[in-house]
NUKOL-504788 format. One record per residue (C-alpha): residue in one letter; z, y, x. Coordinates in steps of 0.5 Angstrom, whole numbers, padded with zeros to 4 digits, always signed. Each point is the difference from the previous one (the first is absolute). Layout:
<atoms>
AZYX
...
</atoms>
This chain:
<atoms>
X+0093+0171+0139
X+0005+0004-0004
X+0004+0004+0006
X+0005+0005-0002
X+0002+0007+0003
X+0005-0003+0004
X-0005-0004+0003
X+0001-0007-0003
X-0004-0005-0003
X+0001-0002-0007
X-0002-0007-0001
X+0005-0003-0004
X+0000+0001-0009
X+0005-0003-0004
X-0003+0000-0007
X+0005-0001-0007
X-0003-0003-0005
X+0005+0001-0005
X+0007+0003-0001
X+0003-0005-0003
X+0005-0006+0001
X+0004-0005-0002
X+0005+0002+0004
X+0004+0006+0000
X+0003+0000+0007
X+0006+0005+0001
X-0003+0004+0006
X-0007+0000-0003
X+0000+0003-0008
X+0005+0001-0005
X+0002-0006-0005
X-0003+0004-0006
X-0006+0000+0002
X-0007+0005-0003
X-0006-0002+0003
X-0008+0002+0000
X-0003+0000-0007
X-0007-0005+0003
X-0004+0005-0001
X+0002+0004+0006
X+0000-0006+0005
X-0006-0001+0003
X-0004-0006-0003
X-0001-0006+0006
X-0008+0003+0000
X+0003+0007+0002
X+0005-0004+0006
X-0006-0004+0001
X-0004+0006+0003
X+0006+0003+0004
X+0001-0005+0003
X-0008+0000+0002
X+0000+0007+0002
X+0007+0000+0004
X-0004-0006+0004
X-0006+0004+0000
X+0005+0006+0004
X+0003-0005+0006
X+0004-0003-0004
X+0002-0007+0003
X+0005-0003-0004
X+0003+0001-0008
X+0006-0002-0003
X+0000-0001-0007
X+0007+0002-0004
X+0003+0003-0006
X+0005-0001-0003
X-0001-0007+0000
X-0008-0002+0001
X+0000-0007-0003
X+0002+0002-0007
X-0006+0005+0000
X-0006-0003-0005
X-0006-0001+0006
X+0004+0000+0006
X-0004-0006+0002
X-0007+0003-0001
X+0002+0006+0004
X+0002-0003+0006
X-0006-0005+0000
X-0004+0006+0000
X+0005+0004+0005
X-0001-0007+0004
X-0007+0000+0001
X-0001+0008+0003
X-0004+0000+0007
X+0005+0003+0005
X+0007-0002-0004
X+0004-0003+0006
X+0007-0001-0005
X+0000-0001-0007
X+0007+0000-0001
X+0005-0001-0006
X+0007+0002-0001
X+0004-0004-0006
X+0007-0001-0003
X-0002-0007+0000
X+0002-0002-0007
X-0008-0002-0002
X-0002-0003+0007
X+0001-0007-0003
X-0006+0001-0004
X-0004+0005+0004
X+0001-0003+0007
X-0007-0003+0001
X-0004+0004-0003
X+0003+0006+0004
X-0002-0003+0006
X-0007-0003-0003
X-0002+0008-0002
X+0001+0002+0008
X+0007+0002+0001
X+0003-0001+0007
X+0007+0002+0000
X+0006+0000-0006
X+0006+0004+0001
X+0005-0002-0005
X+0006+0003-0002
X+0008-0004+0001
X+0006+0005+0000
X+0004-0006-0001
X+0002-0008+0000
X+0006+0000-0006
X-0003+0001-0006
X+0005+0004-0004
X-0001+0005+0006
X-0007-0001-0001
X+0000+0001-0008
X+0005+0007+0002
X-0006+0002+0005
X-0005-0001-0004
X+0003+0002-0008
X-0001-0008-0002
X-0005-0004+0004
X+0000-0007+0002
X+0001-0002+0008
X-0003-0007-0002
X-0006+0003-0001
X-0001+0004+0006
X+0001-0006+0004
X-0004-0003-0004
X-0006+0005+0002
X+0002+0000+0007
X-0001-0008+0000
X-0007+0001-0004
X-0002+0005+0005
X+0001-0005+0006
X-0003-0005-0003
X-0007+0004-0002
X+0000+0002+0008
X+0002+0006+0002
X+0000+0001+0007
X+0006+0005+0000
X+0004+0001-0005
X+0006+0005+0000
X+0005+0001-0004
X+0002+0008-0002
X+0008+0002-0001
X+0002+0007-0001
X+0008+0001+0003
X+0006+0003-0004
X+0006+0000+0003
X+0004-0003-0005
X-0005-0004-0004
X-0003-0004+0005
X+0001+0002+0007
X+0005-0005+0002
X-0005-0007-0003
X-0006+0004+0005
X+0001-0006+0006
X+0000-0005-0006
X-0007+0003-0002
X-0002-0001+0008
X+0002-0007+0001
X-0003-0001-0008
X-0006+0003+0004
X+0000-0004+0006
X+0001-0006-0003
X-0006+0000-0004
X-0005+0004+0005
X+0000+0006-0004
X+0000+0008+0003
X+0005+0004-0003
X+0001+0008+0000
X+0006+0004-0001
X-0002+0007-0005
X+0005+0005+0001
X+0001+0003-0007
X-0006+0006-0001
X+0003+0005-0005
X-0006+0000-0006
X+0002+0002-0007
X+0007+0001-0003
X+0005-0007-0001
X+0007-0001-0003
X+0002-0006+0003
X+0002+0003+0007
X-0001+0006+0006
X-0004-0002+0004
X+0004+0004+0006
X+0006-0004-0001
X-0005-0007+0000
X-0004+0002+0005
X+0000-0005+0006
X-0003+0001+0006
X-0006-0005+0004
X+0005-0001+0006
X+0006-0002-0004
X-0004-0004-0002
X-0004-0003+0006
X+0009+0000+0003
X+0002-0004-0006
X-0006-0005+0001
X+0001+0000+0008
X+0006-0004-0001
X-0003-0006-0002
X-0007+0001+0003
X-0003+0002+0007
X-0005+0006-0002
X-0005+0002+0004
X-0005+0006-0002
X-0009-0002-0001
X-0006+0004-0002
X-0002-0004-0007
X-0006-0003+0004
X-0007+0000-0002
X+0001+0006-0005
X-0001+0007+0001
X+0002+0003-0006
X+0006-0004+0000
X+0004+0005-0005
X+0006+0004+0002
X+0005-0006+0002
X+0004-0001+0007
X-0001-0008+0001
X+0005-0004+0003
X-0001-0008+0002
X+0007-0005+0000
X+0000-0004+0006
X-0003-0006-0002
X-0005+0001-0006
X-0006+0003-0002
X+0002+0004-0006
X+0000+0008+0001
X+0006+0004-0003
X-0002+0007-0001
X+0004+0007-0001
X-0003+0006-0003
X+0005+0005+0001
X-0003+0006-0003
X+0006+0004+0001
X+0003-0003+0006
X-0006+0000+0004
X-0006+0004-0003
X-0007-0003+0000
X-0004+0006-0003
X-0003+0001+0007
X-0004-0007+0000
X-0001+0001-0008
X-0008-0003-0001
X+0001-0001-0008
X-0001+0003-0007
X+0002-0002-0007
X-0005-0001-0006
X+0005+0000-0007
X-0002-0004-0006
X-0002+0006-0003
X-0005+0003+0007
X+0005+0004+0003
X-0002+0000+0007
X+0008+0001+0003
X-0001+0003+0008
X+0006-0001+0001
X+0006-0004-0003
X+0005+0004+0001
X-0004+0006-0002
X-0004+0003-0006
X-0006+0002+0003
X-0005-0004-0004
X-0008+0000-0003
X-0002-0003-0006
X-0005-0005-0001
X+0000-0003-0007
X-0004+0007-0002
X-0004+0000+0005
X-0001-0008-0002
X-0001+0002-0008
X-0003+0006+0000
X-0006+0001+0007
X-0006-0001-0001
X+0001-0004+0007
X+0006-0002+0001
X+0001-0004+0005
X-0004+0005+0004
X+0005+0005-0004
X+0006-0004+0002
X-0003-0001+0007
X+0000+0007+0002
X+0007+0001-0004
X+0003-0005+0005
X-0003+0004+0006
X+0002+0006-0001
X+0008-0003-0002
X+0001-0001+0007
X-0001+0006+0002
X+0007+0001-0005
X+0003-0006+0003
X+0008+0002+0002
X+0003-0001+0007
X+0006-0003-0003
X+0005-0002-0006
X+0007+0003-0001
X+0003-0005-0002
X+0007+0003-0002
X+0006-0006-0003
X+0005+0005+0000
X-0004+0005-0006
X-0003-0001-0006
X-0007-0003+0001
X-0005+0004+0001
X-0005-0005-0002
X+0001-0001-0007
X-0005-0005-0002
X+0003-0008+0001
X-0003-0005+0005
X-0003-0004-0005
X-0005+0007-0002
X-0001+0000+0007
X-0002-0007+0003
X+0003-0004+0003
</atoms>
């Protein structure tokens, strides 16, 4: 198992496969984008024998991310493998949605158990201003593919922003209620420099959101059953459905402490912490060792020795992480 020095156990990678999108949401990257030349990303060989090692170490459960996983050639091919390690308990993805009315079945045929799908908005002229230019049709159009594929729970993922989308957060509530989906609310993270808005002034915090959805909805805290390595979210349940509404608040109710997971980025950056630094290259231990997984093994080992505390996390200043969320993996 891989324990770090504060004594938690490490049993949860989420794992990029590209840095690209075709999307280009405003609190996630800049609008002009330069993205990895594709001899830096790892091939899906090299994803493929992370994925083995990391499972190999303790590790129960995977998440797939980019970027946006479903455009990168031999996704399908990757999660199969994944799919089929001997102790992988959760092989999960995280999408913006717009591919799942052609990939729906085969993700879920491949071995993926859970989907997460991010919905910042209903109003499509909101949705387009969020995401630069894309299609609200399109990701409910996925949403639809991915209930009809069966996925046991689907949740939708939403970032806040005050003056963007705050004020439709109960729509997207009942929209989830309504359609037997979980839903999580993400307070802004402040990864890599933006122009479009200060993150201070649209920062929005969970329990003003939870206030806001309260007046509609009775709420009532749970434990998100039969996962024990959930991730960082509070859940709630609305009196009357089965759906989980989730706050991850990594300003207004840090979680750092129950921290169990690390981030792999396309171009095999093992990130210890995502709001830190601390990281140890695993693509040069992939390319050039005569045994690189036993190579990468033991690089993965060592790294938890240098796993942080915690992030610090500052909306007020200029980032201190400088890379953009789509660089560090969903």
């Amino acid at each position: 198992m891989l324990i770090d020095s504060f004594g938690r156990t490490i049993n949860y990678v989420r794992l990029s496969v590209t840095d690209r999108c075709d999307l280009r949401c405003v609190y996630c990257m800049a609008e002009d984008m330069t993205f990895l030349p594709r001899a830096e990303v790892l091939s899906i060989e090299e994803l493929a024998t992370l994925g083995e090692t990391f499972v190999g170490l303790g590790v129960t459960k995977l998440r797939i991310t980019g970027g946006e996983p479903l455009i990168r050639r031999g996704i399908i091919d990757l999660l199969q493998r994944l799919g089929q390690l001997p102790g992988l308990k959760e092989l999960c993805l995280t999408t913006n949605g717009t591919h799942l009315p052609q990939y729906a079945q085969s993700i879920k045929e491949a071995g993926v158990n859970r989907i997460n799908i991010s919905l910042d908005s209903l109003n499509p002229e909101r949705f387009r201003q969020l995401t630069r230019f894309g299609d609200i049709n399109q990701v409910l159009a996925g949403i639809k593919a991915a209930q009809a594929a069966g996925f046991k729970r689907i949740k939708l993922n939403c970032v806040a922003l005050k003056h963007y989308n705050a004020d439709e957060v109960p729509a997207l509530v009942q929209f989830a209620l309504n359609e037997g989906l979980d839903i999580s609310f993400i307070e802004e993270m402040p990864l890599g420099r933006i122009d479009e808005h200060g993150r201070a002034a649209e920062f929005v915090s969970s329990d003003e959101l939870r206030s806001a959805i309260s007046e509609q909805h009775l709420l009532q805290p749970v434990f998100a059953k039969g996962e024990d390595n959930a991730g960082p979210a509070r859940y709630w349940q609305a009196s009357g459905y089965d759906s989980r509404i989730g706050f991850i608040s990594p300003h207004s109710n840090n979680f750092c402490s129950s921290c169990n997971r690390v981030r792999v980025t396309a171009t095999g950056r093992l990130l210890l912490c995502l709001g830190q630094e601390n990281s140890v290259d695993l693509r040069e231990a992939l390319r050039t060792s005569e045994d690189p997984q036993q190579e990468v093994r033991t690089r993965i080992i060592n790294a938890m020795h240098h796993k942080p505390e915690k992030h610090t996390f500052d909306l007020d200043n200029e980032p201190q992480i400088v890379r953009f969320m789509n660089m560090t993996g969903g």
